[in-house]
C-alpha positions in Angstrom: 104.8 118.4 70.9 107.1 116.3 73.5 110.2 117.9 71.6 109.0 121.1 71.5 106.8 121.4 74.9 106.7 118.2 76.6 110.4 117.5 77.9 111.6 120.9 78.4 108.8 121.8 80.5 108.8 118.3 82.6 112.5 119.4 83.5 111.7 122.6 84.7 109.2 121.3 86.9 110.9 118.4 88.0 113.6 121.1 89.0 111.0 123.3 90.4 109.5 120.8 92.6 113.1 118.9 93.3 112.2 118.3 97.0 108.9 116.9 96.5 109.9 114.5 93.2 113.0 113.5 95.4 111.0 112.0 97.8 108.8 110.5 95.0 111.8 108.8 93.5 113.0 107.5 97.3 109.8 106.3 98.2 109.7 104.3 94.6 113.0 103.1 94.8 112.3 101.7 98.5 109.5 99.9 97.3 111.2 98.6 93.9 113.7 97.5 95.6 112.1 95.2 97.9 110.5 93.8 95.1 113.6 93.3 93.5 115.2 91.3 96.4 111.9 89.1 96.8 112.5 88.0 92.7 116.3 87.6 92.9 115.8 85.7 95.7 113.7 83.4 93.8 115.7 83.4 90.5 118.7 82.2 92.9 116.1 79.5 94.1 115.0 78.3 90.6 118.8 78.3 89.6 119.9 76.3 92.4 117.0 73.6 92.1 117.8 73.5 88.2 121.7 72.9 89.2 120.8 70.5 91.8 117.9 68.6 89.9 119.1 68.3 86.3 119.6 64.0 86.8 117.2 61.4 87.2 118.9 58.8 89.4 118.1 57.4 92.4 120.3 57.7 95.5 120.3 54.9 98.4 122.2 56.8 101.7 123.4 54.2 103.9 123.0 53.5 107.7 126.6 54.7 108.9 127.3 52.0 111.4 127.6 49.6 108.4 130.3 47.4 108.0 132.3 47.2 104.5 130.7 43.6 103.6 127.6 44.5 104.6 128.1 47.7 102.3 128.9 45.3 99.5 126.7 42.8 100.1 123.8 45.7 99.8 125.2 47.3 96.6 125.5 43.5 95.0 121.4 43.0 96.0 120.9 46.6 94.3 122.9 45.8 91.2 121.6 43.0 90.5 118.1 44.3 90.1 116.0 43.7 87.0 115.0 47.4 86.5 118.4 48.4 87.4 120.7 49.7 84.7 123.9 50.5 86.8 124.6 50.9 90.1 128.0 52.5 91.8 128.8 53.0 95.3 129.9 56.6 96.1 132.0 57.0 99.1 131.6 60.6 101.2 135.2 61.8 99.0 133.7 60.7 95.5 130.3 63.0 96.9 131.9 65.9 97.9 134.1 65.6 94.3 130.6 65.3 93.0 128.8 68.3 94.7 132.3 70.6 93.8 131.7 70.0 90.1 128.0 70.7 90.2 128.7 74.0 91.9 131.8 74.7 90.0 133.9 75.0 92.8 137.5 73.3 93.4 136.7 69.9 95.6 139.9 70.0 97.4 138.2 73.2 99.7 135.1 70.8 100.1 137.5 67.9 100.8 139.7 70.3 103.1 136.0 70.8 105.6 136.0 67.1 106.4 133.7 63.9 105.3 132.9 62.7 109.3 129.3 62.0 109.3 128.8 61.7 105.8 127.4 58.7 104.9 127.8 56.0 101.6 125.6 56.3 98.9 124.4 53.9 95.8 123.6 55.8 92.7 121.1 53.5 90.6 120.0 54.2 87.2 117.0 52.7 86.2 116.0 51.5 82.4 114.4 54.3 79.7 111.5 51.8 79.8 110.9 51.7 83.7 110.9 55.6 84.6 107.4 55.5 85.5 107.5 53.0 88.0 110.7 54.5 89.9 108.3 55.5 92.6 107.7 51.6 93.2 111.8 50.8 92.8 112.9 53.6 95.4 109.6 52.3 97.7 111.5 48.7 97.4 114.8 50.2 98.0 114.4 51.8 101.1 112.8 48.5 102.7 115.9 47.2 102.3 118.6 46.9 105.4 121.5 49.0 106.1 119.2 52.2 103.7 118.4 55.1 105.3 116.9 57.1 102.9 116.6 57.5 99.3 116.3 60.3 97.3 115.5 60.4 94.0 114.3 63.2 91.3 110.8 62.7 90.5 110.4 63.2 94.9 112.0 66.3 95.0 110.8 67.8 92.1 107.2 67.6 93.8 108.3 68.7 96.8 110.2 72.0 94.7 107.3 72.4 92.4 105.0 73.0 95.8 107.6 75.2 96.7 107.6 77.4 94.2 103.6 77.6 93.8 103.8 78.7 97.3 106.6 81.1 96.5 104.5 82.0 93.0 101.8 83.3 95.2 103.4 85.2 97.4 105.1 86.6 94.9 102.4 87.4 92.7 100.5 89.3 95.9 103.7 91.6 96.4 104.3 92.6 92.8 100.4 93.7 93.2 101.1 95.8 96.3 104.1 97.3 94.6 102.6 97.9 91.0 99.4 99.4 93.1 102.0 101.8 95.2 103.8 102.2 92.1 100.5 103.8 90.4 99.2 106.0 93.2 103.1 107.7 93.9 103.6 108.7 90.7 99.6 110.0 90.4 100.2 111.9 93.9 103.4 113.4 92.3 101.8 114.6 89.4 98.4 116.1 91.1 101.2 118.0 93.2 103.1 119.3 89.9 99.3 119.8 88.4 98.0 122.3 91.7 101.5 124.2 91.6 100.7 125.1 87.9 97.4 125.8 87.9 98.0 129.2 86.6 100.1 128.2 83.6 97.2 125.4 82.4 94.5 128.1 82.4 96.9 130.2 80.5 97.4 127.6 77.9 93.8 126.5 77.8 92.9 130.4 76.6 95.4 130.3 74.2 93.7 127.4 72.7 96.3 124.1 73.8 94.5 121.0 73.6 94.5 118.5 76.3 97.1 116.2 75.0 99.1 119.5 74.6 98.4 120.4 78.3 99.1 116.7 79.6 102.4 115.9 77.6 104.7 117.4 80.1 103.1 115.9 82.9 103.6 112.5 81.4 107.2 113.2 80.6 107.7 114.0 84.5 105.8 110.5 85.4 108.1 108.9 83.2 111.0 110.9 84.8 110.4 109.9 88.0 109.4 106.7 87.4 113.0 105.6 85.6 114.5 107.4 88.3 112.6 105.6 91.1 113.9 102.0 88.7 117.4 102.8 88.6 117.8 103.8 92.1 116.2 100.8 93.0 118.5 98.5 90.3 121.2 100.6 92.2 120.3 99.1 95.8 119.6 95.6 95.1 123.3 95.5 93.5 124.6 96.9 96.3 122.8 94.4 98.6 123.6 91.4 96.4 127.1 92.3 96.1 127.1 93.2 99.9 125.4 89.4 100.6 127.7 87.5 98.3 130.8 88.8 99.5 130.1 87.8 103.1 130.0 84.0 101.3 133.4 83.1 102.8 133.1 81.8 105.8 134.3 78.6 104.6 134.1 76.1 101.4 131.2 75.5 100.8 129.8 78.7 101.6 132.0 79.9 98.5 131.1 77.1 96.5 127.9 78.9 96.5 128.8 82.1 96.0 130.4 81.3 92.8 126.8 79.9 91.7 124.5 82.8 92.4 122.9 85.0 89.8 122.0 88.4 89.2 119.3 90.0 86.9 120.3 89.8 83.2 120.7 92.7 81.4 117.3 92.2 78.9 115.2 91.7 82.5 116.3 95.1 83.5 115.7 96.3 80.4 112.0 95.4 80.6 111.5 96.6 84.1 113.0 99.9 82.9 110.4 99.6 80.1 107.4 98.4 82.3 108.6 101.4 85.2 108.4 103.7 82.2 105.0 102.8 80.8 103.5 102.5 84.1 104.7 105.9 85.0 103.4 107.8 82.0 100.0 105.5 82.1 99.6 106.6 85.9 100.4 110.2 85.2 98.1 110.2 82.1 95.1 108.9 84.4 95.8 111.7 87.0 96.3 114.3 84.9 93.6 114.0 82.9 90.9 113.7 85.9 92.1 116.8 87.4 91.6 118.5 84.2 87.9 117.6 84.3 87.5 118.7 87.4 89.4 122.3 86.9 87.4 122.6 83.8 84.9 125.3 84.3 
């Protein structure tokens, strides 16, 4: 029935109708493709807090008026710690040679932007045993004199984590607005194809075509437009990711993270071509069939 009926006759119309299903795919593939920035922004956002969250230690940043004994006399009261496992005292070089390996970038550009203002840091790690009271530890660490701040894992992570249910919802109230846009486009493009062919579905209906029959082409054309509306949309978020990434070269760092942002996989776009398709024939289907009812006589 498709082979036969179905895709022949969802070309011609598409061809028939090329203005009107040519702003059907435009419209799609502007919608898409807003979508399509708002998750690649948050893939680049899960893969940057994965990158930057993988360890568990806790970091003590110094005042930076401190003096070098004081600095030692500090790291020597952290050391010798009961819950502490190890302790070392990273200078602003051994951190930038740090944050160039995490990115995968070369440290000499980091090092070649400068360390003023960067302060000393004391990486602690604490005993298997003791994880669930590093709260308490970093608490007692940054009552200590000369720390400014500590930083540690199990903090950020809840800060992220509230992050991204915020980000989640938002999310999650877009894809709606798009799927819901998604649905009615494709239903307005096939009621259009539908009224210009009125003639020819009365025709078939005397000669005895059954509904499926009648509806198959109409579902091709959803589908059609639908993939079409998908790729185009695939097509522009590229473009604007490549276009975003490549003005990542104002200086070192700035490439540092360009070398560590991500792009769709190929097996996502796969199933988004997949999910465009089904919810293109789905929506078609539903349109197609309630205007049938109500031509019936």
């Amino acid at each position: 029935m498709y082979l036969r009926y179905g895709i022949p006759r969802a070309i011609r119309g598409l061809r028939t109708n090329w203005r009107a299903n040519i702003n059907n795919v435009l419209i799609l593939a502007a919608s898409l493709g807003v979508l399509g920035m708002i998750v690649l922004l948050y893939l680049n956002i899960v893969h940057f807090s994965e990158a930057w969250l993988s360890d568990t230690t806790i970091s003590l940043f110094l005042e930076p008026d401190l003096d070098p004994a004081a600095r030692r006399a500090l790291f020597g009261q952290v050391q010798h710690h009961p819950l502490v496992k190890a302790a070392v005292m990273v200078t602003p070089q051994d951190g930038l040679r740090e944050l160039a390996e995490k990115l995968g970038a070369d440290h000499a550009m980091l090092l070649g932007a400068g360390t003023e203002g960067l302060p000393y840091t004391i990486d602690v790690t604490v005993f298997l045993n003791y994880r669930d009271r590093i709260d308490l530890l970093a608490n007692r660490f940054e009552a200590l004199t000369g720390v400014a701040d500590v930083i540690y894992t199990q903090r950020l992570l809840e800060e992220v984590k509230l992050f991204f249910v915020l980000l989640k919802g938002i999310g999650w109230f877009f894809i709606t607005l798009m799927v819901l846009s998604f649905f009615l486009i494709v239903s307005h493009a096939t009621k259009l194809s539908l009224y210009a062919r009125r003639d020819e579905i009365g025709i078939l209906s005397l000669v005895g075509a059954t509904r499926n029959f009648i509806c198959s082409s109409f579902v091709v054309e959803g589908i059609l437009i639908a993939l079409a509306g998908c790729l185009l949309a695939a097509g522009i978020v590229w473009m604007c990711y490549q276009l975003l990434i490549s003005g990542f070269s104002w200086n070192e760092i700035t490439q540092a993270i360009k070398a560590q942002t991500v792009f769709f996989p190929l097996p996502a776009l796969g199933a988004a071509l997949g999910a465009a398709a089904l919810l293109g024939a789905m929506s078609s289907h539903f349109a197609v069939t309630r205007l049938l009812k109500e031509l019936e006589p």
